[in-house]
VOGU-3710 file (C-alpha; in Angstrom, 3 decimals, decimal comma):
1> xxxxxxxxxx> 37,456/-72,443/11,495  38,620/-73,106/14,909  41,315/-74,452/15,929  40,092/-77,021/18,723  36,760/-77,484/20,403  36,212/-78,651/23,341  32,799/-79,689/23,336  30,038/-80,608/26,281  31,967/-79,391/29,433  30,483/-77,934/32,929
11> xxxxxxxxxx> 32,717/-74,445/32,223  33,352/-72,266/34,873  33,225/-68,401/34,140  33,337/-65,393/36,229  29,666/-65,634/35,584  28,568/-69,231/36,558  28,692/-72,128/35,192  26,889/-73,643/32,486  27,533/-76,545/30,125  28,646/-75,489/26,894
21> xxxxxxxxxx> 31,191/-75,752/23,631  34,976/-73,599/24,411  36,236/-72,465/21,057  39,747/-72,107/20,567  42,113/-70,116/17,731  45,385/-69,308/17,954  46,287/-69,673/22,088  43,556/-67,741/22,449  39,662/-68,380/23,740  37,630/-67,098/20,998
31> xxxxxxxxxx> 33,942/-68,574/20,735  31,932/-70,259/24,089  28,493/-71,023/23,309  25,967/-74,244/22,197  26,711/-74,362/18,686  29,531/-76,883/17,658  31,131/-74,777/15,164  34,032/-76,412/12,864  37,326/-77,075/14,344  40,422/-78,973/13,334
41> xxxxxxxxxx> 40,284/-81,097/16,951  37,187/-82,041/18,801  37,837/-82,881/22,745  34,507/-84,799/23,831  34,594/-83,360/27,411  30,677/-84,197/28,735  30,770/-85,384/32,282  33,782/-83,077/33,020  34,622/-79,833/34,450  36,582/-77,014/32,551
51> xxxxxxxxxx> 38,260/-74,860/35,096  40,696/-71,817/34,108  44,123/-73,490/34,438  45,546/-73,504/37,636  48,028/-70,488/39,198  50,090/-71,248/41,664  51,829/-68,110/42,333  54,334/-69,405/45,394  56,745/-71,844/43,841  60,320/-71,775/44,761
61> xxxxxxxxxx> 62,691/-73,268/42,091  66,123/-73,818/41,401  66,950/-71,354/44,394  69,937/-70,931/46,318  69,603/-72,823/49,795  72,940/-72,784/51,249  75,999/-74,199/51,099  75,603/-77,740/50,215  72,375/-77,460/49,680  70,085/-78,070/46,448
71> xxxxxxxxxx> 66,421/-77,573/45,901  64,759/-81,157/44,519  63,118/-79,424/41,076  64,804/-77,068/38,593  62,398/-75,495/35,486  61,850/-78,925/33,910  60,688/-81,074/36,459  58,662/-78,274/38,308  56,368/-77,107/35,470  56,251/-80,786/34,470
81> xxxxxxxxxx> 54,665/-81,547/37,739  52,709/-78,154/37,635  50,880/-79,254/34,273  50,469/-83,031/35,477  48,429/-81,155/38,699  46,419/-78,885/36,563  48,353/-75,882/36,538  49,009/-73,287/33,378  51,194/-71,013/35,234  53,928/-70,681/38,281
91> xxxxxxxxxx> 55,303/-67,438/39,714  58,224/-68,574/41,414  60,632/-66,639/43,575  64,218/-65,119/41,945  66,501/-64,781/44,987  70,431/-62,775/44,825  73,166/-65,186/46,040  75,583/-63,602/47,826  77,168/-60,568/46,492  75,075/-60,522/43,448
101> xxxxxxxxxx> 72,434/-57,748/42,160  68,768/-57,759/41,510  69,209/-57,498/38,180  71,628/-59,718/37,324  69,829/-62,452/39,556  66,894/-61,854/37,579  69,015/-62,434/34,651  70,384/-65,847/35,449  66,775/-66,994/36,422  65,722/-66,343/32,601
111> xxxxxxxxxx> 68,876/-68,104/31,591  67,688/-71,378/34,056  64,251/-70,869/32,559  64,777/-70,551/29,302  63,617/-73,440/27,082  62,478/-75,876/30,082  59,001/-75,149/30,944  56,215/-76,890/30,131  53,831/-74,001/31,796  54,380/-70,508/31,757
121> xxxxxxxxxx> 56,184/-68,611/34,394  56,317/-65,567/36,058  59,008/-64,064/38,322  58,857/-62,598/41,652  61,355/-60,988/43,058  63,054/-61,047/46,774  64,587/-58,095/48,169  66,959/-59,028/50,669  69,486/-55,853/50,589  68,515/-52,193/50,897
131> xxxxxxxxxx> 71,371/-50,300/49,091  71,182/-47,733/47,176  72,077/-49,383/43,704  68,934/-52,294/44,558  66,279/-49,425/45,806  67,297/-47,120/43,023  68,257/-48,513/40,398  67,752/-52,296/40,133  64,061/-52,294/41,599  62,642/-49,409/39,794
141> xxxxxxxxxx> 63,925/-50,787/36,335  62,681/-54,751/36,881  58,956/-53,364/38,257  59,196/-51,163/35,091  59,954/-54,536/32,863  56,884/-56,230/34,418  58,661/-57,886/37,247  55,459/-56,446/39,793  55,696/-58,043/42,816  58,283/-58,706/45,491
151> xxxxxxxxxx> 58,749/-60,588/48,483  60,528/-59,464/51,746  61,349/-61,307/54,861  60,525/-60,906/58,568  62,454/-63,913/59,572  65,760/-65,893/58,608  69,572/-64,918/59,214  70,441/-63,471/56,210  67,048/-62,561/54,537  65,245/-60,634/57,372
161> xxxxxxxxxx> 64,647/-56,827/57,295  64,120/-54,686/60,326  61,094/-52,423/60,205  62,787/-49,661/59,105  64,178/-51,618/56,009  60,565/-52,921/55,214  59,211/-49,282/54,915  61,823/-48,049/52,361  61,260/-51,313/50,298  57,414/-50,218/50,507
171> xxxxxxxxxx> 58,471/-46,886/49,673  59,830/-48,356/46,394  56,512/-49,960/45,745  54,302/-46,980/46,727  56,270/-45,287/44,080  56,519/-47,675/41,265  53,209/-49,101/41,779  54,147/-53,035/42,763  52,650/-55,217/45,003  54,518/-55,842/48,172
181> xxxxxxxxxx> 54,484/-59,836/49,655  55,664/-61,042/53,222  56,774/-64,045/55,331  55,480/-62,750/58,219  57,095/-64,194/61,373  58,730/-62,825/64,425  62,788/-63,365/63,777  63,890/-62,089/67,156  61,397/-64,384/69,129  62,046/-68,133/66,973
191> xxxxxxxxxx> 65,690/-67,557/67,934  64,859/-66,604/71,728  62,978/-70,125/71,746  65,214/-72,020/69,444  68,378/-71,172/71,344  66,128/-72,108/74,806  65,249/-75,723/72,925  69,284/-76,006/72,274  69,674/-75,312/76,210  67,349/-77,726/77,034
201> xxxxxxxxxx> 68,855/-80,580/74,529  65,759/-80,239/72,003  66,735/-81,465/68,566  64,070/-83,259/67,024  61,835/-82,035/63,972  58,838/-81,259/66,042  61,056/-78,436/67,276  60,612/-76,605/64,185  57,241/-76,507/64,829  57,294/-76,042/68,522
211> xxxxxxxxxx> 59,927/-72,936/68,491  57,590/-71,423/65,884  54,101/-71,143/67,508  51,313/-69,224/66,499  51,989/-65,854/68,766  55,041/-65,564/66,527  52,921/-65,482/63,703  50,207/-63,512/64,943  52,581/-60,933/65,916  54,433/-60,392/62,339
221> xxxxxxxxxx> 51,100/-60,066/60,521  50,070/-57,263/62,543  53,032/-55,516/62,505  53,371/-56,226/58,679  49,776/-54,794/57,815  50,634/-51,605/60,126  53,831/-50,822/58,359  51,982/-51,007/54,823  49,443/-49,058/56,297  52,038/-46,651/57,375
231> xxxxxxxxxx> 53,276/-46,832/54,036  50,124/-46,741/52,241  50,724/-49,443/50,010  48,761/-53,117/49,245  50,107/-56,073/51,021  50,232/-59,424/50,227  50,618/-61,739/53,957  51,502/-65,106/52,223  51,573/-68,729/53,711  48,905/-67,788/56,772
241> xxxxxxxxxx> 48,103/-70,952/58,921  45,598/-70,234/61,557  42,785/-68,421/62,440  44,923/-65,457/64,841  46,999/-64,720/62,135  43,974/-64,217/59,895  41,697/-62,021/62,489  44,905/-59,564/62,532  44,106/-59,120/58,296  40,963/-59,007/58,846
251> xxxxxxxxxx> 41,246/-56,212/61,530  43,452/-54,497/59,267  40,820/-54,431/56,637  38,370/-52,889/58,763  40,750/-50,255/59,273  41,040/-49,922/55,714  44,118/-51,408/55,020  43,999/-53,681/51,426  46,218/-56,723/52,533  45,413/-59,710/50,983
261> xxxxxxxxxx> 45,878/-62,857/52,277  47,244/-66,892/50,791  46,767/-70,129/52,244  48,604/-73,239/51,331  47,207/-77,210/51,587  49,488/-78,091/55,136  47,348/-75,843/56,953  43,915/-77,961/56,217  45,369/-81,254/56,053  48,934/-81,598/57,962
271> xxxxxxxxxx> 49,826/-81,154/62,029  52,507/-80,357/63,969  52,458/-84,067/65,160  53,848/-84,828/61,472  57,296/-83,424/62,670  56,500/-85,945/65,380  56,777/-89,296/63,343  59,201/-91,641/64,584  63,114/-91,239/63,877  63,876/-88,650/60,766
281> xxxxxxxxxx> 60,525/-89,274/59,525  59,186/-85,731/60,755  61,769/-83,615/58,612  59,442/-84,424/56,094  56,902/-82,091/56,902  59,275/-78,958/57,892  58,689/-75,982/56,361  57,627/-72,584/57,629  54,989/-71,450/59,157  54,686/-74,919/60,306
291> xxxxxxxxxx> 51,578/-76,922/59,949  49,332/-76,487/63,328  47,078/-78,276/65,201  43,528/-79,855/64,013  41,428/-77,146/65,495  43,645/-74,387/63,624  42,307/-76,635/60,635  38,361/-74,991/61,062  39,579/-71,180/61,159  41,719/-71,562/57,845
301> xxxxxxxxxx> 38,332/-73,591/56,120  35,967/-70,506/57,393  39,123/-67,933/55,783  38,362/-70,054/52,751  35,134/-70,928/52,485  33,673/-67,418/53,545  36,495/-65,257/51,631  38,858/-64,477/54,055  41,923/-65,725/51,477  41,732/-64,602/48,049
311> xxxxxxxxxx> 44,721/-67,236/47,536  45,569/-70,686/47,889  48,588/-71,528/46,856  51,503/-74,191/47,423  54,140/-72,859/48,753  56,087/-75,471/46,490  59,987/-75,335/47,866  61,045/-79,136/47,278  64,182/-81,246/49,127  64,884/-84,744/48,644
321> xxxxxxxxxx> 64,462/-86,507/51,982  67,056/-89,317/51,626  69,792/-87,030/50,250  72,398/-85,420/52,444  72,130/-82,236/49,936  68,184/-82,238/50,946  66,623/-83,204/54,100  69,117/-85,328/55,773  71,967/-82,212/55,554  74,892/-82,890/57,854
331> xxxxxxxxxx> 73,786/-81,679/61,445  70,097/-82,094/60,179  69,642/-85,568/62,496  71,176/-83,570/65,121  69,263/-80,678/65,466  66,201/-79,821/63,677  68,031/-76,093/62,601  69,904/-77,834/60,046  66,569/-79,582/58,036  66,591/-77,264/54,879
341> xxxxxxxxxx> 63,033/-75,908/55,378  60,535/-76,583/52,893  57,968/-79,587/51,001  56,904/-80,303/47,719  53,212/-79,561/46,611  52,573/-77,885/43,133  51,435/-81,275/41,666  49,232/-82,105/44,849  47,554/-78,548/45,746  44,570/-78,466/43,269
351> xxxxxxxxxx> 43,597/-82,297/43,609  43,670/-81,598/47,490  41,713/-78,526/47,278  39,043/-80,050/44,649  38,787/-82,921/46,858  38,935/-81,317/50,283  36,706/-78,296/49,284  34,724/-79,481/46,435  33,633/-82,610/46,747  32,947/-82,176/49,945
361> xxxxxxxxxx> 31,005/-79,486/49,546  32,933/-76,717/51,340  33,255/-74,572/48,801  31,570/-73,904/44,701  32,852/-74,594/41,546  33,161/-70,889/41,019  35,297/-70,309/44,323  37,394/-72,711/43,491  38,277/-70,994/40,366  38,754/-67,342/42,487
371> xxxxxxxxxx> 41,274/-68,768/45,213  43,321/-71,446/42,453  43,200/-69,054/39,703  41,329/-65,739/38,862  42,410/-63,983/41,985  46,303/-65,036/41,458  46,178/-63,548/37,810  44,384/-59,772/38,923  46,352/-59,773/42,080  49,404/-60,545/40,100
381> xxxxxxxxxx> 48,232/-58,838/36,833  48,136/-61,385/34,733  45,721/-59,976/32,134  45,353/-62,385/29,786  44,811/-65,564/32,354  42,889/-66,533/35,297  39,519/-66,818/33,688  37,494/-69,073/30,821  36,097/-66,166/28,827  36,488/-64,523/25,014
391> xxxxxxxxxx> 39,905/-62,660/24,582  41,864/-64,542/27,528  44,784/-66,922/27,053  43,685/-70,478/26,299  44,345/-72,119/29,768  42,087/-74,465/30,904  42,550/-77,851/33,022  39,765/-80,638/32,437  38,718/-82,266/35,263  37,093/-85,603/36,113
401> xxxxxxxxxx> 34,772/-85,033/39,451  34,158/-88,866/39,538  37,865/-89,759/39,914  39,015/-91,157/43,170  42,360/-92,219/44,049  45,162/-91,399/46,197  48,280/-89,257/46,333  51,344/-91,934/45,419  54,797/-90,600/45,243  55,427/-93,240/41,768
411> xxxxxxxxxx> 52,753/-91,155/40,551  53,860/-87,358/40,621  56,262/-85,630/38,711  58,412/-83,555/40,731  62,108/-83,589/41,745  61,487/-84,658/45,458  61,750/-88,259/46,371  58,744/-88,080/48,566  55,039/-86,551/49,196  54,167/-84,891/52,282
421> xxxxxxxxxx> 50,493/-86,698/51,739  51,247/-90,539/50,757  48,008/-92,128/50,296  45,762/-89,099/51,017  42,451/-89,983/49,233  41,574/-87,590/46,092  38,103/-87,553/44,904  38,489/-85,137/41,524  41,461/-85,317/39,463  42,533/-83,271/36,692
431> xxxxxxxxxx> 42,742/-85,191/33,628  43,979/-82,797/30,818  45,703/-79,391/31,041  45,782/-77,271/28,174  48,133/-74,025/27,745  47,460/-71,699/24,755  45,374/-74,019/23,020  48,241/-76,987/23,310  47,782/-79,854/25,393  50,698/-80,276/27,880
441> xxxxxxxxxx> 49,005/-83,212/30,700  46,220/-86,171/29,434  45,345/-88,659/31,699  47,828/-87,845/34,186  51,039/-87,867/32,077  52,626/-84,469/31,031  52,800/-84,338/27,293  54,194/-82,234/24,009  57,479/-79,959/23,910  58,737/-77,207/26,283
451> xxxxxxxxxx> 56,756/-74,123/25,301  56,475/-72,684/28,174  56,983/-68,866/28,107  58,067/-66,087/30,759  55,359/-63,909/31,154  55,170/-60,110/31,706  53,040/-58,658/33,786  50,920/-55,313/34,319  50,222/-53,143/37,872  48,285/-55,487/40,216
461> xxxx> 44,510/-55,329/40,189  43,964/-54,902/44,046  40,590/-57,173/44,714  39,476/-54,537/47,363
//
């Protein structure tokens, strides 16, 4: 006897999709076929869509942000809002503070974690010191306990490495067999033009976006993909937002080079003329890359509608805008270096990518799946997720295709006190999410206790 059937969706499988009856025992996905067999719970889901639950592998929570500073969502209220927007699991980001190790950073994350999650989670890591102890010690020993993928910087004071500092982190991956990720943006020339907008009295929030065009971009990815390829290892180039950026991986590939590359919703649906609103009203929409112009918004569709990105992701890092420990920071109204750098989105990022790609018929059922889901867990290696199909974790997100309404801030779950897309019109909503077998979101409203579990991971899977 199962444990629940849901019975009468439109499922979507690596191999199509077909309507049929998802049998579920014990977390697990055990039966699909036409036969109703006997189950303790009965979901009637004809006239919706079961999807693989959601992925969102960039998520930044409870992280350090500087001094005086503190990110809108810890565990609770992110995976809260991660289930209410169709999402199973998050892979959020463990970064050191100051003077503290890999290791034990990793640590305290678990501790944070620990009993507050209504999805599962996932760690990566961020390597912002190359010592000896970190490269070989720390970094070796969390890859070996499933930690498998890290991030490194190209830009920030404080979190940037030079070239030289990316290869032996690569070196470290090469070795261990991880999956490298990158923020790929030119450090040296956003402080050449941010310090030229300080001469010329530029303070604004549009400045963000203006002291961070797309050359800067454009440059970082290439010199990213040719210091993996030095290195010989994978590369992930997160957060890409336009169509330059995205020729460079694709040049690489020809090459030979396996980078992968992740998109996030700002770059199809926000401008840099958000920063632009009137008084503070553009440090809503500051994070990194910045969001570009409309015609970057057809080169990032053709990346995703043609296969360019294997992810789309959120690139969830959440401030409060009306709170001087988010947004409005002292110095923040008086120059736009001070606006902690970031938006909230791991609620929104499905419903706009249904709606955007879906409904509109951009993109299939079955790509949607690949880019939200299946291609986060074999990238990631995720074994038992990503995918409706006999053997994998239970996680799958119901979803109405009929349902239109918009984005409302009273609405979503998160920490933040605002939305980046207030009243952006959604047609196809998820209306239940299911982890392991357990419903945790119906109708909009996260349900049922904290059971959310860290999740180990295996060697990444490498697409190419």
């Amino acid at each position: 006897m199962l444990d629940t059937l849901i019975a009468g969706a439109r499922v979507v499988t690596p191999a199509g999709t077909t309507t049929c009856n998802i049998g579920i025992r014990d977390g697990r996905i055990t039966w699909l076929g036409e036969d109703r067999p006997e189950a303790a719970e009965v979901i009637q889901a004809a006239g919706l869509i079961a999807m693989p639950g959601g992925i969102d592998s960039h998520v930044h929570i409870s992280q350090p942000s500087g001094p005086g500073i503190e990110m809108a969502d810890d565990f609770a209220s992110a995976t809260r809002a991660a289930v209410a927007g169709g999402n199973t699991t998050v892979l959020p980001f463990c970064l050191p503070e100051e003077g503290q190790t890999l290791r034990a950073a990793v640590a305290a994350y678990h501790e944070k974690a620990a009993g507050a999650c209504l999805c599962d989670v996932s760690f990566h890591l961020i390597v912002k010191d190359t010592d000896p102890v970190t490269l070989g010690q720390d970094l070796p020993a969390l890859i070996a306990a499933g930690h498998t993928s890290f991030k490194v910087f190209m830009t920030y004071q404080g979190l940037a490495l030079s070239d030289r500092e990316i290869l032996e982190v690569m070196s470290v991956a090469k070795a261990q067999g991880a999956l490298v990720m990158v923020h790929a943006e030119n450090e040296d020339a956003i402080e050449f033009l941010r310090d030229k907008a300080d001469r010329e009295g530029h303070g604004d929030p549009v400045w963000h976006a203006r002291t961070r065009p797309v050359p800067v971009e454009r440059e970082a990815t290439h010199r990213a993909i040719t210091l993996a390829e030095i290195a010989d290892v994978p590369l992930t180039i997160v957060h890409v937002s336009n169509a330059e950026s995205l020729d460079e991986i694709r040049r690489g590939r020809a090459r030979g080079a396996k980078v992968f590359a992740e998109t996030c919703p700002q770059y199809v649906t926000l401008t840099a003329d958000d920063l632009d609103r009137a008084g503070f009203e553009g440090a809503k929409y500051v994070c990194s890359p910045p969001p570009r112009g409309r015609e970057d918004w057809d080169g990032i569709w053709a990346g995703i509608e043609q296969g360019g990105f294997e992810l789309f992701s959120s690139d969830h890092c959440p401030f409060r805008f009306a709170d001087r420990a988010g947004k409005d920071a002292p110095g923040a109204r008086d120059s736009f270096r001070n606006i902690p750098n970031g938006i909230p989105g791991v609620e929104t990022r499905l419903p706009i990518l249904f709606s955007e790609g879906v409904s509109k018929g951009r993109i299939s059922l079955e790509r949607f799946a690949a880019i939200t889901s299946t291609n986060h867990a074999r990238l990631y290696g995720l074994a038992d997720k990503g995918a409706i199909m006999v053997g994998k974790d239970a996680d799958i997100t119901l979803w109405d295709p009929a349902l239109t309404r918009p984005i409302r801030q009273q609405d979503l779950h998160h920490g933040s006190d605002y939305t980046p897309w207030e009243g952006f019109e959604i047609t196809g909503w998820p209306v239940r999410t299911i982890l392991r077998g357990a419903t945790v979101m119906l109708d909009g409203t996260p349900c049922g206790s904290p059971t959310g579990q860290h999740v180990e991971r295996t060697a990444p899977e490498t697409l190419l």
